[in-house]
DRENDOLO-379449 format. One record per residue (C-alpha): residue in one letter; x, y, z. Coordinates in pm, whole numbers, plus 50000, padded with zeros to 5 digits. Example, Ala and Ser with C-alpha at 12.3 -4.5 7.8 and 13.67 -1.06 7.14 Angstrom:
2
+----+-------+-------+-------+
! aa !     u !     v !     w !
+----+-------+-------+-------+
!  A ! 51230 ! 49550 ! 50780 !
!  S ! 51367 ! 49894 ! 50714 !
+----+-------+-------+-------+
end
This chain:
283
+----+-------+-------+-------+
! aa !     u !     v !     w !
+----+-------+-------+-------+
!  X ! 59402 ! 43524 ! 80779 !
!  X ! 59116 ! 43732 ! 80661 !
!  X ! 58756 ! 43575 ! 80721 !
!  X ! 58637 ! 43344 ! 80470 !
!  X ! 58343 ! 43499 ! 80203 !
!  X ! 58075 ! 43235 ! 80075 !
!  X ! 58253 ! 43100 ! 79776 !
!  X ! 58563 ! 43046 ! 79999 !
!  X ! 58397 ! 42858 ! 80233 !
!  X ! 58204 ! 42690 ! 79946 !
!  X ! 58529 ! 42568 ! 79847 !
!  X ! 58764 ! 42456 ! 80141 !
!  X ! 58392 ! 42243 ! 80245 !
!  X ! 58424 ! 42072 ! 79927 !
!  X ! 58739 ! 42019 ! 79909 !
!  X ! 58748 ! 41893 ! 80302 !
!  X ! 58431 ! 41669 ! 80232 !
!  X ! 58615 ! 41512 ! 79939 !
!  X ! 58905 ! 41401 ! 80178 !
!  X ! 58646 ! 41245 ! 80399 !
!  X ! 58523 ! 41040 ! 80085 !
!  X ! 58850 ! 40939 ! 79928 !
!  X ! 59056 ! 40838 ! 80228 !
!  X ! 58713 ! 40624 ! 80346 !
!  X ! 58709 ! 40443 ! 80009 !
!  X ! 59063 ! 40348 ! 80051 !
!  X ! 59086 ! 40220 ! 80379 !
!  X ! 58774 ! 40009 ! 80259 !
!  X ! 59039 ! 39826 ! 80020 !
!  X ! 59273 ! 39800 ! 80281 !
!  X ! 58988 ! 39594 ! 80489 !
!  X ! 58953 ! 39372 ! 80142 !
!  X ! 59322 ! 39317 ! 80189 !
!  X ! 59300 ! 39218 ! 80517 !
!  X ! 59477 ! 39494 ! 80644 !
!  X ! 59382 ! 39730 ! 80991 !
!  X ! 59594 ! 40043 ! 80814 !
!  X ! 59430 ! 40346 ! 80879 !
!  X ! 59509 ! 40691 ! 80778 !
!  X ! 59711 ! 40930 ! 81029 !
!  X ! 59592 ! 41280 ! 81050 !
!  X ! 59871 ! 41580 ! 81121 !
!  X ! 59736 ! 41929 ! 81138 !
!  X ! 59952 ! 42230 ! 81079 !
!  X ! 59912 ! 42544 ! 81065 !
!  X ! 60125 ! 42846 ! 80840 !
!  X ! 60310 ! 43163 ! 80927 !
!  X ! 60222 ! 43438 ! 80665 !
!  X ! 60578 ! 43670 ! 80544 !
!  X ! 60466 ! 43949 ! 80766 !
!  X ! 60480 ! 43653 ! 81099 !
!  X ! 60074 ! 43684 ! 81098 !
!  X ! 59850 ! 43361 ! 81099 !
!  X ! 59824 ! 43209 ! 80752 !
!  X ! 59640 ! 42930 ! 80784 !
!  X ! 59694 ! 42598 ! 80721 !
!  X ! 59592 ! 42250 ! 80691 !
!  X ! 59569 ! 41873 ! 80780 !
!  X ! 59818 ! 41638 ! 80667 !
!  X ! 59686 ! 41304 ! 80600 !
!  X ! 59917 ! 40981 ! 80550 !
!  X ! 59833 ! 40617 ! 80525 !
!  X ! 60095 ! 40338 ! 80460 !
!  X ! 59949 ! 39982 ! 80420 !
!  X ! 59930 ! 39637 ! 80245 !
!  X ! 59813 ! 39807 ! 79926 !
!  X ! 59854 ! 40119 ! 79957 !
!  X ! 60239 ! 40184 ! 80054 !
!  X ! 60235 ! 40535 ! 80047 !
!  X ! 59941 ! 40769 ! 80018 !
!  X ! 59901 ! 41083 ! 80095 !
!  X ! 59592 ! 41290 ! 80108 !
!  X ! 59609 ! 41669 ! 80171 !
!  X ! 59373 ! 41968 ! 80211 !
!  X ! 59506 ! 42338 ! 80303 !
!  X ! 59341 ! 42682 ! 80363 !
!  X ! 59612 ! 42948 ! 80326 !
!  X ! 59562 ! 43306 ! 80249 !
!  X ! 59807 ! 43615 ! 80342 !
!  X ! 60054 ! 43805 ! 80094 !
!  X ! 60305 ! 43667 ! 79842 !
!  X ! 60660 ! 43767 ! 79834 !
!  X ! 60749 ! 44043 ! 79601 !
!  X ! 60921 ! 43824 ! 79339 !
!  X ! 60686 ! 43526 ! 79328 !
!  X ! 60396 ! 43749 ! 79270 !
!  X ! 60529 ! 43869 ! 78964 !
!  X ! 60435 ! 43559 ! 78844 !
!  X ! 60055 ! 43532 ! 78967 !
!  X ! 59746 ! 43629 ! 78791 !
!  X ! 59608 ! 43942 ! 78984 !
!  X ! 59913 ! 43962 ! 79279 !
!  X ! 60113 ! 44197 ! 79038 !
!  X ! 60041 ! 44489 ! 79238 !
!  X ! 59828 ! 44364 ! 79529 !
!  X ! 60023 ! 44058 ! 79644 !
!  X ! 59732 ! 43938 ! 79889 !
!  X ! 59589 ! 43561 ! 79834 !
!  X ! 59389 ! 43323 ! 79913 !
!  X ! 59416 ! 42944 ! 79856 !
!  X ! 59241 ! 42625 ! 79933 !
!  X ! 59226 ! 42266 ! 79768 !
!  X ! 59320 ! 41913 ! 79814 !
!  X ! 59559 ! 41733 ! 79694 !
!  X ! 59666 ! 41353 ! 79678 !
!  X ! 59951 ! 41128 ! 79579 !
!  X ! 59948 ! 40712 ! 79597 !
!  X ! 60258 ! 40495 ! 79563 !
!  X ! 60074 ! 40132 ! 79567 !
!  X ! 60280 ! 39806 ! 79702 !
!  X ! 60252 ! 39587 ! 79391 !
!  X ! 60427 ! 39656 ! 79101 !
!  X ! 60066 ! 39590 ! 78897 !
!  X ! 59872 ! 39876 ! 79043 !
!  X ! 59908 ! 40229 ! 78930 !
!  X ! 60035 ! 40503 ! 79126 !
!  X ! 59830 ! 40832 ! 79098 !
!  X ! 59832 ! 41176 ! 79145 !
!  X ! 59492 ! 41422 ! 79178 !
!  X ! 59507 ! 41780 ! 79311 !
!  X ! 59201 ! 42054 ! 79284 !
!  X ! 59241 ! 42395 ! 79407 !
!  X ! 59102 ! 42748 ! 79427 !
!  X ! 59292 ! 43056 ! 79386 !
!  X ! 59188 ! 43422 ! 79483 !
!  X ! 59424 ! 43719 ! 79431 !
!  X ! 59257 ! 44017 ! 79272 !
!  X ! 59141 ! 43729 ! 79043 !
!  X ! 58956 ! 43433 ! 79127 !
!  X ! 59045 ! 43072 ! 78955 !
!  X ! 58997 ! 42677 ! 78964 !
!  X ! 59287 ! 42435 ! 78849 !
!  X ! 59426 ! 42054 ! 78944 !
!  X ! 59356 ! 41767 ! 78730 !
!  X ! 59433 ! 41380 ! 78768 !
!  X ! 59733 ! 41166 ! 78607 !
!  X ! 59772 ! 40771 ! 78576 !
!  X ! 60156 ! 40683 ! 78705 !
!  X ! 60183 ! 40302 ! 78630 !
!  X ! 60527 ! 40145 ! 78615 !
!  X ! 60392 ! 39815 ! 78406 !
!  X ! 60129 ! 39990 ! 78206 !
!  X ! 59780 ! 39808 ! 78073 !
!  X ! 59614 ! 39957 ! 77806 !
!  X ! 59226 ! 39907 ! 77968 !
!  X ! 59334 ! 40100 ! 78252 !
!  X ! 59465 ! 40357 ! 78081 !
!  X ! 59167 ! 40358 ! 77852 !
!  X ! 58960 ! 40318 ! 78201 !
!  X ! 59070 ! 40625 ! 78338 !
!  X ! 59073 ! 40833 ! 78040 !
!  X ! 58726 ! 40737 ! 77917 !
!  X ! 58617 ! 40903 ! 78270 !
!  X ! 58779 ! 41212 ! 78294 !
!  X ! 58642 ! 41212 ! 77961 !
!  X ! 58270 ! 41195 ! 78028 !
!  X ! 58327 ! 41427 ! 78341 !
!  X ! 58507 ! 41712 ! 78081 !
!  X ! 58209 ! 41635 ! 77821 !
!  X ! 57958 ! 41722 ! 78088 !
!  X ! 58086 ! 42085 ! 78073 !
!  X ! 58252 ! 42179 ! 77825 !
!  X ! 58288 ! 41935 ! 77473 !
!  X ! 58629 ! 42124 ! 77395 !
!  X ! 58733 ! 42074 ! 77770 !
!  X ! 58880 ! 41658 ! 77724 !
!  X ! 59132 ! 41755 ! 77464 !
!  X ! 59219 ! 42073 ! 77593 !
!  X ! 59316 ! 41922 ! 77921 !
!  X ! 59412 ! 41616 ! 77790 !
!  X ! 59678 ! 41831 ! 77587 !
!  X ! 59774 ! 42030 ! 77903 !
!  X ! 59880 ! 41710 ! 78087 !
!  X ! 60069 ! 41564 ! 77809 !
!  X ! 60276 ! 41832 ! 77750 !
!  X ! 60317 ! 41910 ! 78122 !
!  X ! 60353 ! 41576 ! 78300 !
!  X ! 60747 ! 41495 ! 78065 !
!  X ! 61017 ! 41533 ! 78210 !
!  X ! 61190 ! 41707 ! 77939 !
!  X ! 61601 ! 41618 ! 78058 !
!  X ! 61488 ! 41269 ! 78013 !
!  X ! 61250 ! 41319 ! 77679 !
!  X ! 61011 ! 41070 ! 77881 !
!  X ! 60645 ! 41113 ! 77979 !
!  X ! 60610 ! 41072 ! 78384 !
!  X ! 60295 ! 40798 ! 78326 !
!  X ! 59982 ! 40761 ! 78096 !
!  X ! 59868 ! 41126 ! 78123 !
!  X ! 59483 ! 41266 ! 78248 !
!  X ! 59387 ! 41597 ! 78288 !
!  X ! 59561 ! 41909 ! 78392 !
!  X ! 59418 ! 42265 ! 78352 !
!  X ! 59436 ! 42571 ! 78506 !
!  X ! 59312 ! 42947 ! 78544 !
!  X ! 58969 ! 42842 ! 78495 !
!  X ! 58893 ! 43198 ! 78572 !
!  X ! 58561 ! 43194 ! 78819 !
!  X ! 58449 ! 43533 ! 78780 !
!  X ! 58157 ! 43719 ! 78572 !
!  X ! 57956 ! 43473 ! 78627 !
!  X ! 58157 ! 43150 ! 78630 !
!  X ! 58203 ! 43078 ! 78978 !
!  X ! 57924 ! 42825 ! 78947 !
!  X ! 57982 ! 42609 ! 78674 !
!  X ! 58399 ! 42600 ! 78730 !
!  X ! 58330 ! 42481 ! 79060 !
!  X ! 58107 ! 42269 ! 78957 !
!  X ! 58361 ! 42093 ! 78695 !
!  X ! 58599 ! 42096 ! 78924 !
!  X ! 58331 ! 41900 ! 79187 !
!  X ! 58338 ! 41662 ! 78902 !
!  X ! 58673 ! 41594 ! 78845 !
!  X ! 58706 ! 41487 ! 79199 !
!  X ! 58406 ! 41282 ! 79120 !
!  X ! 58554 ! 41106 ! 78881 !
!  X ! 58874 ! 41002 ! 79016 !
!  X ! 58668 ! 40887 ! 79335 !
!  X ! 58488 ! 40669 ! 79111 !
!  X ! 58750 ! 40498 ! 78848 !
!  X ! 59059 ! 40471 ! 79057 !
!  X ! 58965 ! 40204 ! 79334 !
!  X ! 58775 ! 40042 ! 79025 !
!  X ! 59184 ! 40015 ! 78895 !
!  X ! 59271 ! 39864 ! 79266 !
!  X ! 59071 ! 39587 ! 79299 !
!  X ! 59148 ! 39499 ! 78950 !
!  X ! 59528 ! 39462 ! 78994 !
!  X ! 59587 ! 39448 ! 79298 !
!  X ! 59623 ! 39062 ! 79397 !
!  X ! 59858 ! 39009 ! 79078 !
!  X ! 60156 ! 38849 ! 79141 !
!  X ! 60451 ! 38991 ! 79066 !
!  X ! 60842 ! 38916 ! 79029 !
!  X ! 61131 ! 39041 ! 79148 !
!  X ! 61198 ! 39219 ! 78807 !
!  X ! 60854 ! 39385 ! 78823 !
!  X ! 61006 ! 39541 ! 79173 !
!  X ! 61305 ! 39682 ! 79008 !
!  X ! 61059 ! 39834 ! 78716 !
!  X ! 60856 ! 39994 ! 78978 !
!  X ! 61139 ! 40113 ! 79184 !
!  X ! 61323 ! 40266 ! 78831 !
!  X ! 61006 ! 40409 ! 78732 !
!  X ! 60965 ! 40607 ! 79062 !
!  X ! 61273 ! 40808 ! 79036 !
!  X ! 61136 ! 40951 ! 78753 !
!  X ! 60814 ! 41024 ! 78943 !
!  X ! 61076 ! 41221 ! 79167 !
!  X ! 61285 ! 41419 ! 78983 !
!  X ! 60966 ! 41533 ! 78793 !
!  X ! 60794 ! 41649 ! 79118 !
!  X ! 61120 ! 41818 ! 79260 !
!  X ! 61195 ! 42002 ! 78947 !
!  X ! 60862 ! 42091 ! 78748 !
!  X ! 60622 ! 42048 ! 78997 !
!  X ! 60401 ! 42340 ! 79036 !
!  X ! 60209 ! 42242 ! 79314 !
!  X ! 60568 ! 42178 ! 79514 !
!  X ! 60667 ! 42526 ! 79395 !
!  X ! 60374 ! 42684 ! 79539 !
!  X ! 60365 ! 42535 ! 79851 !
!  X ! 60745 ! 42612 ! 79916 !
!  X ! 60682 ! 42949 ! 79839 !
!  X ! 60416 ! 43047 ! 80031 !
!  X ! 60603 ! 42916 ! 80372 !
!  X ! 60327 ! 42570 ! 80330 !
!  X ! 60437 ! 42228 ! 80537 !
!  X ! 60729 ! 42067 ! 80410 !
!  X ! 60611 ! 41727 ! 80515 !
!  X ! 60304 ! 41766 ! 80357 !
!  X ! 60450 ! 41918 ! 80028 !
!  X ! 60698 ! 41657 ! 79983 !
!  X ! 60426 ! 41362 ! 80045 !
!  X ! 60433 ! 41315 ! 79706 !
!  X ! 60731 ! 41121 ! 79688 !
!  X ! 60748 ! 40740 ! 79724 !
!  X ! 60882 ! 40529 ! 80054 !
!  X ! 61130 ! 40394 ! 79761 !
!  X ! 61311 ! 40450 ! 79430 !
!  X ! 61625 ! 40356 ! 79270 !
!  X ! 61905 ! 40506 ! 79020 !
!  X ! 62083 ! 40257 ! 78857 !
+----+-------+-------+-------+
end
């Protein structure tokens, strides 16, 4: 892989120092719980097409008394896209060469109560240079303050930067996060944008809404945690959770775009499919 320039760099060390944060916070709740789980760190590293070094990344997995399944990933990947897939890529229509970094995290919680979440940021260079991710609520017994929780503070983090950004990305989310062979949404929505193109200029201020996104989730979703996460709960609760995750699945193994990339740019399977839960049902 080609040596990293400043705003690379800039990037994976955000992205990497985020991880440190996030997985911290949650093993805090664990200790709250009473519990000794601890996340479990897997580094890998990437082939590129041409059998060069691509890269790679760190695979991080923690499965405990509140948190059954969580996965939190960062990746630093660069080398050349396939011929067909980068038809499809901003810039990588005639120079297929890239460059990718970001993080990217999925939690299936143990009580029916608490919300399962999803939060992914990332930076993009091909001949072009661009920020996406966003962050989605997944709960399988809804409440309407956390929903209005989480919303309210992606909102204030979009209003920061941009006052068009919240219902722009808002929008995004909505329409992308359905899963449109069931005509069902996959949770309560978030965020979701990208090509947040970071050149002429706008390297700065796209990474710096994209710092804040991260910022936000960081600060509202343990908030969410604590607040639901001693409820009791019923068998039927169980079966709610466990009929709600299949949809989680089948959107993230059909529409996901984040699964789509990493599958076909050679990333780790394991870490790609993290995203799905210890446990679902079809009935």
């Amino acid at each position: 892989m080609k040596p990293l320039d400043q705003e690379q760099q800039a990037t994976r060390d955000w992205f990497e120092s985020l991880r440190d944060r996030i997985t911290s916070a949650f093993e805090e709740i664990e200790r709250e719980a009473g519990s000794d789980a601890a996340f479990e760190y897997i580094p890998w590293e990437r082939t590129d097409e041409n059998g060069s070094p691509g890269g790679g990344g760190v695979r991080g997995q923690m499965k405990g008394k509140i948190f059954e399944k969580v996965g939190v990933n960062v990746s630093t990947v660069g080398g050349t896209f396939n011929p067909d897939f980068a038809k499809q890529i901003p810039g990588a229509e005639e120079d297929p060469s890239f460059f990718a970094t970001g993080i990217s995290l999925v939690a299936h919680m143990a009580n029916p109560h608490v919300p399962a979440v999803h939060m992914n940021t990332r930076f993009l260079c091909t001949t072009k240079r661009w920020f996406g991710g966003g962050a989605d609520l997944n709960p399988a017994i809804p409440y309407e303050e956390d929903t209005e929780a989480f919303h309210a503070r992606l909102r204030a983090a979009c209003a920061a930067h941009d006052p068009t950004y919240y219902e722009k990305f808002k929008k995004w989310a909505d329409d992308y996060f359905f899963l449109p062979h069931r005509g069902v949404d996959r949770g309560v929505g978030g965020i979701f944008y990208d090509r947040l193109f970071a050149e002429g200029g706008l390297f700065e201020p796209h990474f710096a809404f994209t710092r804040d996104v991260g910022e936000a989730f960081l600060d509202i979703f343990p908030q969410i945690v604590r607040k639901r996460m001693n409820s009791a709960w019923s068998e039927e609760d169980m079966n709610t959770l466990l009929d709600f995750r299949s949809r989680y699945v089948e959107f993230n193994l059909l529409y996901d775009r984040g699964t789509i990339f990493g599958l076909k740019t050679g990333g780790n399977v394991d870490a790609i499919l993290m995203s799905l839960p210890p446990l679902a049902r079809w009935t």
